[in-house]
Structure formats: C-alpha cells, structure tokens
C-alpha positions as CSV (number, residue, x, y, z in Angstrom):
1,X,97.3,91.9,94.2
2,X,99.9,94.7,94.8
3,X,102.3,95.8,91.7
4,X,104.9,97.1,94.0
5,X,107.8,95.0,92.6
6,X,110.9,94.9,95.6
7,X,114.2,93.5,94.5
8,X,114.6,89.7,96.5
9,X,117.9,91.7,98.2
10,X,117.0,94.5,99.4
11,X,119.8,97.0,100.9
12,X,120.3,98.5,104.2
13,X,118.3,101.6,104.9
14,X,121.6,103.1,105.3
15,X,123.3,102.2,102.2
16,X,119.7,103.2,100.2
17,X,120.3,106.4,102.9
18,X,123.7,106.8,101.1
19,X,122.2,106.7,97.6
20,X,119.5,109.3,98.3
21,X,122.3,111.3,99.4
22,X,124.4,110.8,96.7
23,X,121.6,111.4,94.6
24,X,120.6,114.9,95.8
25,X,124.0,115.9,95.9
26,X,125.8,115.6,92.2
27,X,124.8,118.2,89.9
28,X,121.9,118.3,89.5
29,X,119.6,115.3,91.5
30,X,119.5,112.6,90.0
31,X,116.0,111.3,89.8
32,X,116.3,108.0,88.5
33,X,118.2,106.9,91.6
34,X,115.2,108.3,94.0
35,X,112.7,106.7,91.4
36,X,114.6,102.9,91.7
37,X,115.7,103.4,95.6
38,X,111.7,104.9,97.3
39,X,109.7,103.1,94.2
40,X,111.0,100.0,94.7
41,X,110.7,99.5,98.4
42,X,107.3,98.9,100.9
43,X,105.9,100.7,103.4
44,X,108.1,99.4,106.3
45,X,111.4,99.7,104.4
46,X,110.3,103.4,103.7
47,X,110.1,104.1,107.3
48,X,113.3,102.7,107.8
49,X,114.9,105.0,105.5
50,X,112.8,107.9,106.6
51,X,114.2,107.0,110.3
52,X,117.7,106.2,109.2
53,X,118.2,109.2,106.7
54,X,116.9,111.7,109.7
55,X,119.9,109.8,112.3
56,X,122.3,110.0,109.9
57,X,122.2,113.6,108.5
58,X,119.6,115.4,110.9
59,X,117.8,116.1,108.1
60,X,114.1,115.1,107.4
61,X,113.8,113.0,103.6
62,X,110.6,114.6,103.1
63,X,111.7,118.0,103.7
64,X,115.1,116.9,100.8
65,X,112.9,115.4,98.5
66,X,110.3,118.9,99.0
67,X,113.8,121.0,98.2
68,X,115.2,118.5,95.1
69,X,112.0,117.7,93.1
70,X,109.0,119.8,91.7
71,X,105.8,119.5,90.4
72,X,103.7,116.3,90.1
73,X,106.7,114.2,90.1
74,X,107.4,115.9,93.9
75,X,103.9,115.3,95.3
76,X,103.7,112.2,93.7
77,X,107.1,110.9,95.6
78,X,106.3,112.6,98.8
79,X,102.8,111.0,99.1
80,X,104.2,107.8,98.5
81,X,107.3,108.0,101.3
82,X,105.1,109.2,104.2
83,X,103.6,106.2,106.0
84,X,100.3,105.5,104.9
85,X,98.3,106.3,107.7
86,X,99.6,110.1,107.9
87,X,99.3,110.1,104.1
88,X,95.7,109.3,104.5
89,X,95.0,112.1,107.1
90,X,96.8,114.5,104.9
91,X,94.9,113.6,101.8
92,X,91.4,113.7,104.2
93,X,93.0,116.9,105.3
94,X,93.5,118.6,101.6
95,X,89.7,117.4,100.7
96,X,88.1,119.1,104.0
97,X,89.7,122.2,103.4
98,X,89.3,122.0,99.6
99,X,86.9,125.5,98.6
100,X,84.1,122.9,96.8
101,X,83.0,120.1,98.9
102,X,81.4,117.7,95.7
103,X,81.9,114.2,95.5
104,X,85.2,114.4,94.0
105,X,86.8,116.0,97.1
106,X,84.7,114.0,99.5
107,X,85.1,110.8,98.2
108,X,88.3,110.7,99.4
109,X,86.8,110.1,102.9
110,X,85.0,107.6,101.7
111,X,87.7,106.0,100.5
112,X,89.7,106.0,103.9
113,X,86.6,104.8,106.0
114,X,85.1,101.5,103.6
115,X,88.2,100.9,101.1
116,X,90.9,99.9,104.0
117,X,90.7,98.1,106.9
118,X,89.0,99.5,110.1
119,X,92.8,99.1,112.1
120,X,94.0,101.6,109.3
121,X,91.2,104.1,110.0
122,X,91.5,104.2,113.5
123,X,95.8,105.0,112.8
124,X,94.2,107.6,110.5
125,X,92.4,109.2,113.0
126,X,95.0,108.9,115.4
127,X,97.7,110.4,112.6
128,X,95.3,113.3,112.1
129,X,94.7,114.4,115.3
130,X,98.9,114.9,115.6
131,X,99.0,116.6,112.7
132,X,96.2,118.9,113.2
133,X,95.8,119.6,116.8
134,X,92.2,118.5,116.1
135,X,89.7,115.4,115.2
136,X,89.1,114.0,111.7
137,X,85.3,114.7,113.3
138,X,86.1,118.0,114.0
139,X,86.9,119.4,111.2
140,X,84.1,117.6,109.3
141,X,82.0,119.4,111.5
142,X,83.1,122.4,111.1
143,X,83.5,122.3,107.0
144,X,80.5,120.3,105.6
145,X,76.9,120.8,105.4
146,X,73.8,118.0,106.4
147,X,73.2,115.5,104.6
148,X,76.5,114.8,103.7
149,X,77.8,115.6,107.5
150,X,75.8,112.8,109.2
151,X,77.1,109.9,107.1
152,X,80.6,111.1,106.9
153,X,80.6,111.1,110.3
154,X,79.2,107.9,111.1
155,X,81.7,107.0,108.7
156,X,85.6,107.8,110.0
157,X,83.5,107.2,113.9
158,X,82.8,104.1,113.5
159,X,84.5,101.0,114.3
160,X,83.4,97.9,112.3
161,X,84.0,94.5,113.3
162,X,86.6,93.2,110.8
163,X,85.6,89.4,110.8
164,X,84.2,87.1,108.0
165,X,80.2,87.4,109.7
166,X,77.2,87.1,108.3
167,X,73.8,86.2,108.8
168,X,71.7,86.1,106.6
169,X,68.3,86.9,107.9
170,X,69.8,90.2,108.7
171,X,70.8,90.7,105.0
172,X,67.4,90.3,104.0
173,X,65.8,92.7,106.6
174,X,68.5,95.7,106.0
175,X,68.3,94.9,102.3
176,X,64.2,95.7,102.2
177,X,65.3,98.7,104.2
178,X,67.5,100.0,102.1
179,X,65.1,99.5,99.5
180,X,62.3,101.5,101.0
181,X,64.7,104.2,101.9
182,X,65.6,104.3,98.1
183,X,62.1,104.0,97.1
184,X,61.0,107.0,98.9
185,X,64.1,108.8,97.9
186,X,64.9,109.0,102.0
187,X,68.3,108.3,101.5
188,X,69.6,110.4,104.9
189,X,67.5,108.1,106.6
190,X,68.5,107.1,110.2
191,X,68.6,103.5,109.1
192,X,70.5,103.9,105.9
193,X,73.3,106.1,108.0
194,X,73.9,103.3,110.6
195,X,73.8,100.0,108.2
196,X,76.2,101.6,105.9
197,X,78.2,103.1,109.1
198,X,78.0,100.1,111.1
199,X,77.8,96.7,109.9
200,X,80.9,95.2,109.0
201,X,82.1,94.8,105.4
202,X,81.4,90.8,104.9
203,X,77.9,91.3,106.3
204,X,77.3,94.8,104.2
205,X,78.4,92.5,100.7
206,X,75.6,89.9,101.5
207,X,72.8,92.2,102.1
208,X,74.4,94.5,98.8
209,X,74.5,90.6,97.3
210,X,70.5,90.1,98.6
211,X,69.5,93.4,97.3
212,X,69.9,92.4,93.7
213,X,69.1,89.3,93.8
214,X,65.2,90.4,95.3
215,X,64.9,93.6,93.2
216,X,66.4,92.8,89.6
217,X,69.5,95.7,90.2
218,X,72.6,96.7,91.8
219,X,71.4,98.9,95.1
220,X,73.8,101.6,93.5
221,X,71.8,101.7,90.3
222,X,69.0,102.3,92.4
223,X,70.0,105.0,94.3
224,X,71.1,106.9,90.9
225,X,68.1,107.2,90.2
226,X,66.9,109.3,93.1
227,X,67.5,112.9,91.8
228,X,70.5,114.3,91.6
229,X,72.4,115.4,94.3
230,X,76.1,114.9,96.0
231,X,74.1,112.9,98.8
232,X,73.4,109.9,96.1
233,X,76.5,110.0,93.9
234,X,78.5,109.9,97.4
235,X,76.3,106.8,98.4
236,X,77.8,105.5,95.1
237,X,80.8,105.6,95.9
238,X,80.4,104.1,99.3
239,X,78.8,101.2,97.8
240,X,82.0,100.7,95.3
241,X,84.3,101.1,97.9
242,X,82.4,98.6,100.6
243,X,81.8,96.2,97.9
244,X,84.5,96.6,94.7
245,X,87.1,99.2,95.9
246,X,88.7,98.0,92.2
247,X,85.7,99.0,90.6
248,X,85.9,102.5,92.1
249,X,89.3,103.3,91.8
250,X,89.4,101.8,88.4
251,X,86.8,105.0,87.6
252,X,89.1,107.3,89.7
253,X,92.2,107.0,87.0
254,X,89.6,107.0,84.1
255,X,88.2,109.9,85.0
256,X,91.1,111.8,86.2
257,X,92.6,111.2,82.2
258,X,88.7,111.3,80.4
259,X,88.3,114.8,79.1
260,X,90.7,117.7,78.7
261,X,93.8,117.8,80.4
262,X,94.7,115.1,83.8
263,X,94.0,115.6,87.1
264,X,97.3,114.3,88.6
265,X,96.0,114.7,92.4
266,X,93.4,111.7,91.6
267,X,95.4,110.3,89.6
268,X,98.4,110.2,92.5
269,X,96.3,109.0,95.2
270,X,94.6,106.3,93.1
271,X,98.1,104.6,92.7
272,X,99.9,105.5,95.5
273,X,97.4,104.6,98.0
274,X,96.6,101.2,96.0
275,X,100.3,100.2,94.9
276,X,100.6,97.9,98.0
277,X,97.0,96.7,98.1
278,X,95.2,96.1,95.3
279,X,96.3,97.6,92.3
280,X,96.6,94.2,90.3
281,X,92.3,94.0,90.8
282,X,91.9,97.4,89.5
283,X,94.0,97.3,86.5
284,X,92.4,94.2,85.7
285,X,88.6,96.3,86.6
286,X,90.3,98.8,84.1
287,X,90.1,96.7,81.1
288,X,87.2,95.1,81.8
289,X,85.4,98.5,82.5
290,X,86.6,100.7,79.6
291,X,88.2,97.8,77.3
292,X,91.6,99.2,77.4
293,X,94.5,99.0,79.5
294,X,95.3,101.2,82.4
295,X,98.9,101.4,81.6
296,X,98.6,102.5,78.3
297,X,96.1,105.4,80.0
298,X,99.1,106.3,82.3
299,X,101.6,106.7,79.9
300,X,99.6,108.5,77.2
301,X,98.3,111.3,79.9
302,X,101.8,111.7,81.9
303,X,105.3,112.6,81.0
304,X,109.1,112.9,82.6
305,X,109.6,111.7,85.8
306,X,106.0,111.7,86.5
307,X,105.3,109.0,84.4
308,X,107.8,107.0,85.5
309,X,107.3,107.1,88.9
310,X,103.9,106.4,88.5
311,X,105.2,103.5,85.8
312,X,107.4,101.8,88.5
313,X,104.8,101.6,91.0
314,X,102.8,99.7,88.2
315,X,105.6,97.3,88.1
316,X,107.2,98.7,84.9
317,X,110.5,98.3,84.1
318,X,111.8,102.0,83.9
C-alpha cells in the first residue's frame, strides 16, 4: 500500500552518510543526490543515517539540510527525515499554535489520534512531551475552546484496544445513539465523545457499517446536516479517518491544489506522513473521487525540487 520504492541493495548508512556529505559540499548542493539518497529509503534506514551522519561529523542532518535547502522543497525533506512519531508531535505542534483553530488546523489531530495506530499515538505523545517540556493535553487545554476541547481530548488520551473485536449488539446500540445525538443536533454529547474516543477502530467500522444500513445514509452525511459549525465538519473528518483514512486524505491533496494557488503545508503532510502507509489506497480514492489522477494533480500544482521530491515519494522515476 505504500509508494516508497527502496532499491533491493541498499547502502550503508555511512556510505549514504558520505553522499549527503558530498552533496552539500560541491558548489553548490546538489539536490538530486539528497532527493535519490533520503527519498528512497524508510523510516528505519533514515534513523540510521540521521544517527550515523551526527557520529561521524558531529553535525545534526536536520540542522545541514535546514542550512543547504529552502523553501517547500526544505520543509518538505525535513518532515520526511525526522522519525515519524516527532514529525507527528511537531505537525500537532504547528496546528495548536496556528492563530485560527478551524478544521483545517485541527484536523491534523484528528489525523494523529484515528488515522495511525494507537502504539504510534502514545510515541507521539511521548515525542511531544520532549520536545515541548509539556503534554499534547496541555497545550490543547490551554489553546482551544469547548466543544472542540472535549473530543480532542478524549481523543490523543485515549488508548484504544488495537484488536480485530466486535460485537455486534453493541454496534447496534451505539449506532441508535449516535443517531439520536445527530437527530437532536447534540453532537457534544457525553455519549458521542466516549464512543468515538473509546471503542476501538474494528468495533467503530461496524457500528459506522450498522448506521447506514438502519438509517438509509453514511453517519457523516448526517451529521452535515446539523448546522454549520467546526464541531460537525471536525466530526467528519473523524469519521473519514476511523473508517477511510484514504478517503480523507485523498480530499486533503484535492483541496490543498482546488482553488487559487497550493497549500504546500497540506499538501506535505498528506504525502509524507502516508508514503509508508497507505498512499497506494489514496491515490487509488483519488481517481475514484475526483476522476483524475493524483499524480497528474502533483505535478501540475508543484515545480523544481519540490515536485520531485514529492514525485519520488509517489514512486516516480525522477
């Protein structure tokens, strides 16, 4: 499902240490080496390098590649060379502190907490706190307002059991919950907060799953239509993530391209973060969604090194 392509021999971290080196060194750096070497290797062979670069020329790689490259190309690199769960605290970092706090920002939260594993949220968590000096909770706290608060919250706290389980009869109970919550536009109900908090992914699906099947649509399409507020389009995206993180960050790329001008942040994160997971499902969400293909979206709305970074991560041939 990933499009990370690495080569079937991969190099030493120190001789792929020796090209960086080489490569911020000649006159001028030479992108295209940092491009093949950092795009073309996973998450533990990056740490390796990171490691191995900092032993062999007391140097930090991030803070080299901060000095070498520039704009979106830069952050686009440096996102993807940190391991992923500081990457995560530092993209839930940039969204708390971001001066609007609308579902653009605070999806990214969303993502962290229902479109990864619960493992990876706790090391998020745990990531953040070093990096901060304070909790992921914390600074929620401290920089968002009720409703939105309480379910982002229960959110990053909780700890889901990450186990095919389902039963059914609950599915059917917490579905005709959810639909009186939706009904009676209580969407900050206590009960909605702690199913969508709690229950584990597998049993979430079914009762999504039961939802539809008892009242004609998708519980998402439901909860659009109560008013219009951040509460419900974040809701949305919480239900995209839990059951069709593809679907969701299939619309992340389109919209960070729709309009005038990109939004190379989203853009970034939607590929970097989903590169090693499950970036095959979303281009293949892509078409089916807008009936066109996600690559030709990247490389129309990009340029330079920025496109193909982003390109080789795709598993282009650049």
């Amino acid at each position: 499902m990933a499009t990370l392509k690495v080569p079937e021999v991969v190099p030493s971290p120190t001789e792929d240490c020796e090209r960086l080196r080489k490569a911020f060194q000649g006159l001028g750096t030479d992108e295209k080496a940092i491009i093949w070497i950092l795009g073309h290797r996973n998450a533990s062979q990056r740490k390796k390098i990171r490691d191995t670069y900092q032993q062999l020329y007391n140097e930090f790689l991030i803070d080299r590649l901060h000095s070498e490259l520039s704009g979106d190309f830069r952050n686009a690199v440096i996102l993807w060379t940190y391991e992923p769960p500081e990457r995560d605290a530092k993209l839930a970092r940039n969204a708390l502190k971001a001066r609007s706090k609308g579902t653009k920002q605070l999806e990214v939260l969303v993502e962290i907490a229902c479109a990864s594993s619960p493992h990876h949220l706790m090391s998020v968590r745990h990531a953040y706190f070093l990096l901060f000096d304070c909790s992921l909770e914390e600074d929620i706290v401290s920089s968002v307002s009720q409703p939105l608060r309480k379910f982002l919250l229960g959110l990053v706290g909780s700890y889901r059991y990450d186990n095919e389980a389902v039963d059914l009869e609950v599915a059917s109970s917490e579905a005709e919950t959810l639909h009186e919550a939706i009904k009676t536009k209580k969407l900050d109900h206590d009960h909605v907060v702690w199913i969508l908090c709690m229950r584990n992914f597998f049993q979430l699906r079914s009762t999504f799953a039961y939802y539809r099947e008892t009242y004609g649509n998708p519980i998402e399409e439901d909860i659009m239509k109560c008013g219009n507020s951040v509460l419900r389009s974040l809701l949305k995206v919480v239900i995209w993530c839990i059951n069709s993180p593809e679907k969701h960050f299939a619309k992340v790329v389109r919209d960070s391209i729709a309009g005038l001008g990109t939004d190379e942040d989203s853009l970034t994160r939607a590929i970097v973060t989903r590169a090693e997971i499950d970036m095959l499902k979303v281009r293949t969400e892509y078409a089916y969604m807008y009936k066109s293909k996600l690559d030709d979206a990247v490389i129309g709305d990009t340029s330079g090194d920025y496109k193909k970074f982003l390109m080789t991560l795709l598993g282009a041939r650049m």
